[in-house]
C-alpha positions as CSV (number, residue, x, y, z in Angstrom):
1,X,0.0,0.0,0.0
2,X,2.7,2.4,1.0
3,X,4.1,4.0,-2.8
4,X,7.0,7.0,-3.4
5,X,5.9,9.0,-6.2
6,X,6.8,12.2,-6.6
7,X,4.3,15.3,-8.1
8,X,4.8,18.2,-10.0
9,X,1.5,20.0,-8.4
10,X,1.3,23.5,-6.6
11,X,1.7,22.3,-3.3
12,X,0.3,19.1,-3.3
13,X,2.4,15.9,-2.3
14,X,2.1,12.8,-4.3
15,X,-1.3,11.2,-5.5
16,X,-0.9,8.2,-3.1
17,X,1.0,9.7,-0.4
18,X,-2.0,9.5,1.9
19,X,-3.2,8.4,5.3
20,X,-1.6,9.0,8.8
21,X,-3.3,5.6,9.9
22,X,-1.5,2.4,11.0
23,X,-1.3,-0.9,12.4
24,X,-1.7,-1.6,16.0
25,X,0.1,-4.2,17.8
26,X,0.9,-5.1,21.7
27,X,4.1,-3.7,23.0
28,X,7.1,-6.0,24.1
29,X,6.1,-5.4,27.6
30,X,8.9,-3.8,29.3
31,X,8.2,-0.9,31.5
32,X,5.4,-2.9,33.3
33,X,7.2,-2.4,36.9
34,X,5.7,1.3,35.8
35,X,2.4,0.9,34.8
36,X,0.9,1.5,38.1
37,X,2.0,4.8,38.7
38,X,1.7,6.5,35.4
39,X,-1.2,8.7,35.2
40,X,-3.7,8.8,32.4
41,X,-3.1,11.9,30.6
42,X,-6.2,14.7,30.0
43,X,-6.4,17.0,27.1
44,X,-3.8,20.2,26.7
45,X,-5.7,23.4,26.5
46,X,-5.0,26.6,25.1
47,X,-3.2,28.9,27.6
48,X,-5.4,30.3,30.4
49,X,-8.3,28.2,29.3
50,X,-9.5,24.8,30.5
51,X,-12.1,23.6,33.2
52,X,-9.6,25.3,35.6
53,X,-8.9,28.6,34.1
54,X,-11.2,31.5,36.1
55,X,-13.8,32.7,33.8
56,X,-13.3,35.1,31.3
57,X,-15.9,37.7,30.0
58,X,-14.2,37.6,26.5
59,X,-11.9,35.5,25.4
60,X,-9.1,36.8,23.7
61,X,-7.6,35.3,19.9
62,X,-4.6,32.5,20.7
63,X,-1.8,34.0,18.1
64,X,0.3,30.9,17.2
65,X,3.9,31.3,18.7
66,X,7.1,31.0,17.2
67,X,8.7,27.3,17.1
68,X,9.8,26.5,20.3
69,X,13.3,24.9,18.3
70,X,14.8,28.4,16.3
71,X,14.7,27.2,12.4
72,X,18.1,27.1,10.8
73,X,18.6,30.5,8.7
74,X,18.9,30.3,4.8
75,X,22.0,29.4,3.1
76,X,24.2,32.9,2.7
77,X,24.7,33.7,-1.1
78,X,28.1,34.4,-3.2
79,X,27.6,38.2,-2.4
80,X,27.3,37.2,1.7
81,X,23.6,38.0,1.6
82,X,21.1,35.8,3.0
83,X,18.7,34.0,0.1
84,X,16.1,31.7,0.1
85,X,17.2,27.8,-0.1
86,X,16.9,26.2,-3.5
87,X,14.7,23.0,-2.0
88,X,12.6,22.9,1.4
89,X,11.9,19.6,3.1
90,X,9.5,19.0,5.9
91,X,9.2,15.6,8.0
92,X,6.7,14.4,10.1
93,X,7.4,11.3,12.5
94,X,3.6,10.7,13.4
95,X,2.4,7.7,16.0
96,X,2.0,5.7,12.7
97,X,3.3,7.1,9.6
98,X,7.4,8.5,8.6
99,X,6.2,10.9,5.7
100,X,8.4,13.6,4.0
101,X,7.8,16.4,1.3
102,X,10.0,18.1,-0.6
103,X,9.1,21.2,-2.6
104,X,10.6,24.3,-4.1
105,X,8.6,27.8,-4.3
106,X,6.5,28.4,-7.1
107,X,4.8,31.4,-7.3
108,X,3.2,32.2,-4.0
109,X,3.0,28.3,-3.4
110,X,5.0,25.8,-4.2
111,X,5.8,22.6,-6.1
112,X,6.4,19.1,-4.4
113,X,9.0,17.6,-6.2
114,X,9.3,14.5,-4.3
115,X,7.4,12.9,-1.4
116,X,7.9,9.4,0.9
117,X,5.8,8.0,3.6
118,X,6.0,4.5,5.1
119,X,3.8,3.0,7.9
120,X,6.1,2.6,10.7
121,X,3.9,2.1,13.8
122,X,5.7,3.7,16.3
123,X,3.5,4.1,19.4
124,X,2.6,0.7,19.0
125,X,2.0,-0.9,22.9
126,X,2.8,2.2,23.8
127,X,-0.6,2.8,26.3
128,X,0.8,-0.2,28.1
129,X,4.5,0.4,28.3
130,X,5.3,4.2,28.6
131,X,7.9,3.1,25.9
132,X,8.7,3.2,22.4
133,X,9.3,-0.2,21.7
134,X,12.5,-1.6,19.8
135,X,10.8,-2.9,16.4
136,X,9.1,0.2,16.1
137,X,12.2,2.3,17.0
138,X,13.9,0.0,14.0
139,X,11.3,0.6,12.0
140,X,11.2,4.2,12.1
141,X,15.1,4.4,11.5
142,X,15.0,2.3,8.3
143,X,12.5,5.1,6.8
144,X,14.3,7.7,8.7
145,X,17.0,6.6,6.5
146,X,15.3,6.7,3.2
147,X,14.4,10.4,4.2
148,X,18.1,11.3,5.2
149,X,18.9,9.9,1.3
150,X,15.7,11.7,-0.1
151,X,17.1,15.2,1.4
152,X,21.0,14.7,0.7
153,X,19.9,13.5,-3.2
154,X,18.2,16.8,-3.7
155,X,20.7,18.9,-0.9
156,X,17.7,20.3,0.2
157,X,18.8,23.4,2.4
158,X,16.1,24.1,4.3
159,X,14.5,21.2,6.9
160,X,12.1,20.7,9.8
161,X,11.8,17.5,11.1
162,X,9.0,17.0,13.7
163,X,8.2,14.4,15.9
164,X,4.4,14.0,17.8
165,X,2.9,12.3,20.0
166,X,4.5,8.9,20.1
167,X,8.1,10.7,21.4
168,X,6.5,13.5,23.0
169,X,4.6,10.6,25.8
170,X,7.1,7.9,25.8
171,X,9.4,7.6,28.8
172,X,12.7,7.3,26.0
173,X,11.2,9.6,23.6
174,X,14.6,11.5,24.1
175,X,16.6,8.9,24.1
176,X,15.1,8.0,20.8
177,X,15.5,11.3,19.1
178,X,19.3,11.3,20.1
179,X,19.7,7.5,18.4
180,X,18.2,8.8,15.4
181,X,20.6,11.7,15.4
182,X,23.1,9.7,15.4
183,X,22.4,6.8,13.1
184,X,20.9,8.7,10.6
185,X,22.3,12.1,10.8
186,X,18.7,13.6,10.9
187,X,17.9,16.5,13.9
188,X,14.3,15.2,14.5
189,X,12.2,18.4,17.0
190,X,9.8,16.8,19.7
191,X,6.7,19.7,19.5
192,X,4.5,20.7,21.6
193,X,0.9,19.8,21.0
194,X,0.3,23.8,20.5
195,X,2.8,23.7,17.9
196,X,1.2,20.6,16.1
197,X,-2.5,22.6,16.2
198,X,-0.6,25.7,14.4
199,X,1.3,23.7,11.4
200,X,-2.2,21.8,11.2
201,X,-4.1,25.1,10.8
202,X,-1.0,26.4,8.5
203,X,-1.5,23.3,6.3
204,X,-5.2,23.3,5.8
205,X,-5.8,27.1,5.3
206,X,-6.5,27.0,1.7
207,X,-9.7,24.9,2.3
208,X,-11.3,27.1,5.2
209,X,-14.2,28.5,3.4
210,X,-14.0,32.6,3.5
211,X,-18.0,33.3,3.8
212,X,-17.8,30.5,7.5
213,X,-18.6,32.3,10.3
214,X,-15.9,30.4,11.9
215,X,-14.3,26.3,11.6
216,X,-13.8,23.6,13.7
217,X,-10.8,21.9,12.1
218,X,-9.7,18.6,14.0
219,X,-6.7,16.3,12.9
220,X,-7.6,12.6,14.5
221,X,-4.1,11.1,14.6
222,X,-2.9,7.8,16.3
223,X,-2.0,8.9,19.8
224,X,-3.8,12.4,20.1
225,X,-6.3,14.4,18.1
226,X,-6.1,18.2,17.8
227,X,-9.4,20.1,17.7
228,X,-9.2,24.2,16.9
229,X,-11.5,26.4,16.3
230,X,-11.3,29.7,14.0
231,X,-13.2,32.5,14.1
232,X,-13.5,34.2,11.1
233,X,-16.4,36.6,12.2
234,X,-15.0,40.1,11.3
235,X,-12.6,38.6,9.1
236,X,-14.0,41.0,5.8
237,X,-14.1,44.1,8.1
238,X,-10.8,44.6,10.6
239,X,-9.0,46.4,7.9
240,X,-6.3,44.2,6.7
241,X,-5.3,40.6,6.1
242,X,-4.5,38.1,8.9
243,X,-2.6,34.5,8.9
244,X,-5.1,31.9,9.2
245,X,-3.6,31.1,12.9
246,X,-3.9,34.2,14.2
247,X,-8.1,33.5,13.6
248,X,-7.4,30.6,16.0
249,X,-9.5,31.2,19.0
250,X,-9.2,28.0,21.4
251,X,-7.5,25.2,20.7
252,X,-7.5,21.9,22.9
253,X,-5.3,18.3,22.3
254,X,-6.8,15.2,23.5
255,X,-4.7,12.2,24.9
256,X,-6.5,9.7,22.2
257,X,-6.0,8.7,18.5
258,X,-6.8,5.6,16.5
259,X,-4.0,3.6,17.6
260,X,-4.9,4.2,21.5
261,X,-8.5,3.7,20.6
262,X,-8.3,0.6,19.3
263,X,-5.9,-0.7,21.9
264,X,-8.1,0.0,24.5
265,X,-11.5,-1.2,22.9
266,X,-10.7,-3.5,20.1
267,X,-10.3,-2.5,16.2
268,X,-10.3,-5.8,14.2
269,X,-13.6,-7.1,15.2
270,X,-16.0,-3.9,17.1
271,X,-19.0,-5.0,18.2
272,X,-22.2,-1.8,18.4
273,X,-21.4,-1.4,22.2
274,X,-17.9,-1.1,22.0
275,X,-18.4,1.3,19.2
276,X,-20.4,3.5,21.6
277,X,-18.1,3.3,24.2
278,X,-15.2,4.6,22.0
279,X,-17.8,7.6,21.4
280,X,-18.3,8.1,24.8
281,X,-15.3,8.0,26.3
282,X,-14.2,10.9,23.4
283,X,-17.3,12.5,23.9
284,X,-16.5,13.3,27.8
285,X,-13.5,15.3,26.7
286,X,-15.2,17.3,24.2
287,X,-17.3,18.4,27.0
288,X,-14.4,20.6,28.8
289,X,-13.3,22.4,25.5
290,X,-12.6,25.9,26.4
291,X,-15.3,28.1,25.3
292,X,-17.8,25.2,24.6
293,X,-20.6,26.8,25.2
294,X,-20.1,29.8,22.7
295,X,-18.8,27.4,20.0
296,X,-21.8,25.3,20.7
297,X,-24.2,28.8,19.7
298,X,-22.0,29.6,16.4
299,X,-22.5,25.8,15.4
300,X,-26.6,26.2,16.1
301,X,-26.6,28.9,14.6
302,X,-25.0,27.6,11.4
303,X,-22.4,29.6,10.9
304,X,-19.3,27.2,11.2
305,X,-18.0,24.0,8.6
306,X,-15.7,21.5,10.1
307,X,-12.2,20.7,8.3
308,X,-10.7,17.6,9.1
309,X,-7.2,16.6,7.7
310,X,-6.8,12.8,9.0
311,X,-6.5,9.2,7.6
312,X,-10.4,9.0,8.9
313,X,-11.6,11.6,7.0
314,X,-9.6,10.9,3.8
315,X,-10.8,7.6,3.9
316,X,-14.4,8.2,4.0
317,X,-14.3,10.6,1.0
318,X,-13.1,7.9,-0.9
319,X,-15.4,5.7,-0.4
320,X,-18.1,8.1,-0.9
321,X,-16.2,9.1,-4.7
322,X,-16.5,5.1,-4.6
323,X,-13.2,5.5,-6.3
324,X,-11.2,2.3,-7.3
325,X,-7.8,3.2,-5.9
326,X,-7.4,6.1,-3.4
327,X,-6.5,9.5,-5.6
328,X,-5.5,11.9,-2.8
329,X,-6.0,14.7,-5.8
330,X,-9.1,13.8,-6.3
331,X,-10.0,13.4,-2.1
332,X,-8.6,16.6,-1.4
333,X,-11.3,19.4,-1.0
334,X,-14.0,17.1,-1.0
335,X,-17.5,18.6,0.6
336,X,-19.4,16.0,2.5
337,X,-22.7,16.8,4.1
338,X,-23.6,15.3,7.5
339,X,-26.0,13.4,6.1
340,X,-23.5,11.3,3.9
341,X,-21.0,11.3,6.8
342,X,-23.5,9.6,8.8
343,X,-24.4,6.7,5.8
344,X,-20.8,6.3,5.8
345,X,-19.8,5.6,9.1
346,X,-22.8,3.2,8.9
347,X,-21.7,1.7,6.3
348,X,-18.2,1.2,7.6
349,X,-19.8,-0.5,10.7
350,X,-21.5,-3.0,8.9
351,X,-18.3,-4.2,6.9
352,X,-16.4,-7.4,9.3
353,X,-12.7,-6.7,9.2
354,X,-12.1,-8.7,6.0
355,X,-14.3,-6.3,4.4
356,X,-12.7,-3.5,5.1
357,X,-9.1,-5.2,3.9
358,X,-10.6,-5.5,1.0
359,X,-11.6,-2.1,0.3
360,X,-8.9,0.0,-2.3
361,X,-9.6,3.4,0.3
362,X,-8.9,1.3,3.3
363,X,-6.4,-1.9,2.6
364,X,-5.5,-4.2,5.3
365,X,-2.8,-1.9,7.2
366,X,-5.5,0.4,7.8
367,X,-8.9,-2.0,8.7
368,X,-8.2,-2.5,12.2
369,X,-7.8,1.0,12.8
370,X,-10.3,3.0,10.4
371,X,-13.5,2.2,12.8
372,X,-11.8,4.3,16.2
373,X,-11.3,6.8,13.7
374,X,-14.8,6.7,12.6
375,X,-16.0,7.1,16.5
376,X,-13.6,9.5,17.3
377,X,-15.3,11.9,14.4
378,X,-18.8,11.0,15.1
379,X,-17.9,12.1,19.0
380,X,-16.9,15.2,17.4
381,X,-20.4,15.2,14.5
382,X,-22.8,14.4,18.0
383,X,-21.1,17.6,20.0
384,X,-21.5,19.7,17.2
385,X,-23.2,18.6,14.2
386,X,-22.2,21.1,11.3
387,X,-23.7,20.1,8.1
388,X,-20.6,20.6,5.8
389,X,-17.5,18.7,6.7
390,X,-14.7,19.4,4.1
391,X,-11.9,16.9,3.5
392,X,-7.7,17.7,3.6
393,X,-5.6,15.2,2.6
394,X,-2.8,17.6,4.0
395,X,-1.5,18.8,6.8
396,X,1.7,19.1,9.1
397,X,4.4,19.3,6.5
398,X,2.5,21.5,4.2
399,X,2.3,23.9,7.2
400,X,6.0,23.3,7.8
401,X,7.0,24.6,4.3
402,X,4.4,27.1,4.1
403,X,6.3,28.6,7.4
404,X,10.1,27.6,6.0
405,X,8.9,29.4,2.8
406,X,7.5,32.4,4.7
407,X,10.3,33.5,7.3
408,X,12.6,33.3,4.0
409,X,10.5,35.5,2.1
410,X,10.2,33.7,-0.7
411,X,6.8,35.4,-2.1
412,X,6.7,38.8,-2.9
413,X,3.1,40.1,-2.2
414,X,0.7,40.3,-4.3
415,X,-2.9,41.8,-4.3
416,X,-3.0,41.4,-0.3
417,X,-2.7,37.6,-0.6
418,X,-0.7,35.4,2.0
419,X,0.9,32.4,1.2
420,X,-1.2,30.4,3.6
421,X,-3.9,30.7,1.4
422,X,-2.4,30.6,-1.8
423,X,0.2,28.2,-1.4
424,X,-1.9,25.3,-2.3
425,X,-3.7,27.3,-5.8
């Protein structure tokens, strides 16, 4: 399932370079001695807001910070002057996935001249150990590897490498990052959960539609999900042009993805109840969202659309274009109403596992996983049901480059357009 092309698009990586989603397996069980005192982790609010925060009589715009790691400046020219790098690459070392872009400006976009992702599955057992085990630490090396290759073949000058959630939770998540560096040469940045919400929001800003009154844009990963919501109300009328993350208004990350999901309550084989009880237990932490109440009026009053960028979502829109091998140009923008979200996820339930292998938009290293996803988003569709969901395949590393791109100043401005929203045209 996993393919390498790479695409000469605007902005867009490779037809098949598609879903976060992965396999889940047990851990090797060491780190059991620890079990007992680890704490079950809560969602991350924005700062200031959460259950806890005192109350505030308006809450003020969240403007995205800068990287908590400096990024490297561009390569100095033959005069001494600084000047944009030649090729940008961005990497994103998910729960589940290794996946790389690389892309030189184009325009006020750019153009993704070669792309890799491979299903690595590392936070696999990681609920029960604390630990990254050492087959998924192997495996995520070996792809590492064909990345380090990837950027060296094109001497791409400008990188970031992220890692999530897997190394931000596990107990040798350092340790990790430090074995990478040195066996593969690659500098790989543990960020924060705040920082994952911005590059998602970066990413995705092209498909926000400008009439919303606002969007709930959620990325359902495989060891946390990001939620954020953007208020564009006032957008046409401040006077002048804002980054799509400065519209962010509360943000919150929750401690559960597909992989932890299905770990917990069973992914192969789900049963109607335990279906429901993956809902439910997501649902509870939608409840303490900061703000919830005010975004539950905008949605009843029909002002917002949701965005999702996730394996889930990506998924289900290709099954709805019933399209016989996943095209992620074709998946990309999709509009789905709730209505057909809601015949889909039913659908999806009533396929058994072998089913679901079998489907070209799912594939077997994605059946056991696909149906957590699917509860995950309809605890999200039950809090607030907005009738227009629209589909991203896209995400972190197209935010990376879009900020690489921007603190080099690689566009030169044009007609009041910012490269978030144009970088994808």
């Amino acid at each position: 399932m996993d393919r390498d092309p790479a695409e000469s698009g605007a902005g867009m990586p490779a037809a098949a370079d598609r879903h976060p989603d992965g396999k889940s397996h047990q851990g090797d069980g060491r780190g059991k001695s620890k079990r007992k005192r680890r704490k079950r982790r809560g969602p991350v609010y924005a700062p200031g807001t959460g259950p806890r925060a005192p109350a505030r009589p308006e809450p003020a715009v969240l403007v995205a910070p800068a990287p908590e790691v400096p990024i490297p400046p561009p390569k100095p020219s033959a005069n001494g002057a600084a000047r944009p790098a030649d090729f940008y690459g961005a990497l994103d070392l998910g729960t589940n996935n290794c996946r790389l872009l690389v892309a030189v400006p184009r325009d006020h976009g750019f153009r993704v001249v070669d792309a890799f992702s491979r299903i690595v599955r590392l936070g696999e057992g990681i609920g029960q150990t604390g630990r990254l085990g050492e087959a998924a630490m192997g495996r995520a090396i070996e792809a590492l590897k064909v990345c380090g290759q990837k950027l060296a073949y094109r001497d791409v000058g400008r990188t970031r490498m992220i890692a999530t959630e897997a190394c931000r939770i596990a107990a040798n998540g350092s340790d990790f990052v430090s074995r990478v560096r040195d066996e593969t040469g690659l500098e790989l940045e543990i960020v924060s959960r705040e920082t994952e919400a911005r590059l998602a929001v970066a990413g995705c800003a092209s498909l926000v539609d400008p009439n919303a009154g606002g969007v709930i844009l959620f990325d359902i990963g495989g060891g946390s999900s990001e939620l954020v919501w953007l208020d564009l109300a006032g957008a046409a009328g401040d006077g002048r042009r804002r980054r799509m993350s400065d519209r962010i208004r509360e943000w919150v990350s929750l401690p559960v993805g597909v992989v932890s999901l299905s770990e917990r309550h069973g992914g192969r084989d789900v049963t109607p109840v335990q279906f429901e009880a993956m809902v439910a237990e997501v649902a509870v932490m939608l409840g303490a969202f900061p703000n919830v109440a005010v975004l539950d009026a905008a949605v009843a009053a029909g002002e917002v659309h949701m965005l999702g960028t996730s394996g889930t979502v990506t998924t289900l829109a290709g099954v709805h274009l019933d399209l016989p091998r996943y095209d992620r140009r074709v998946v990309d923008g999709t509009w789905l109403s709730g209505n057909q979200v809601a015949e889909l996820v039913t659908l999806f339930m009533g396929m058994d596992y072998e089913a679901r292998c079998a489907n070209p938009c799912i594939g077997r290293e994605r059946a056991d996983l696909v149906l957590a996803g699917c509860a995950i988003l309809e605890a999200i569709r039950r809090r607030w049901p907005c009738d227009r969901l629209r589909v991203a395949d896209r995400g972190l590393r197209e935010g990376v480059l879009v900020e690489l791109m921007a603190e080099d100043g690689v566009w030169r401005p044009r007609s009041g357009r910012r490269a978030e929203d144009a970088h994808h045209a």
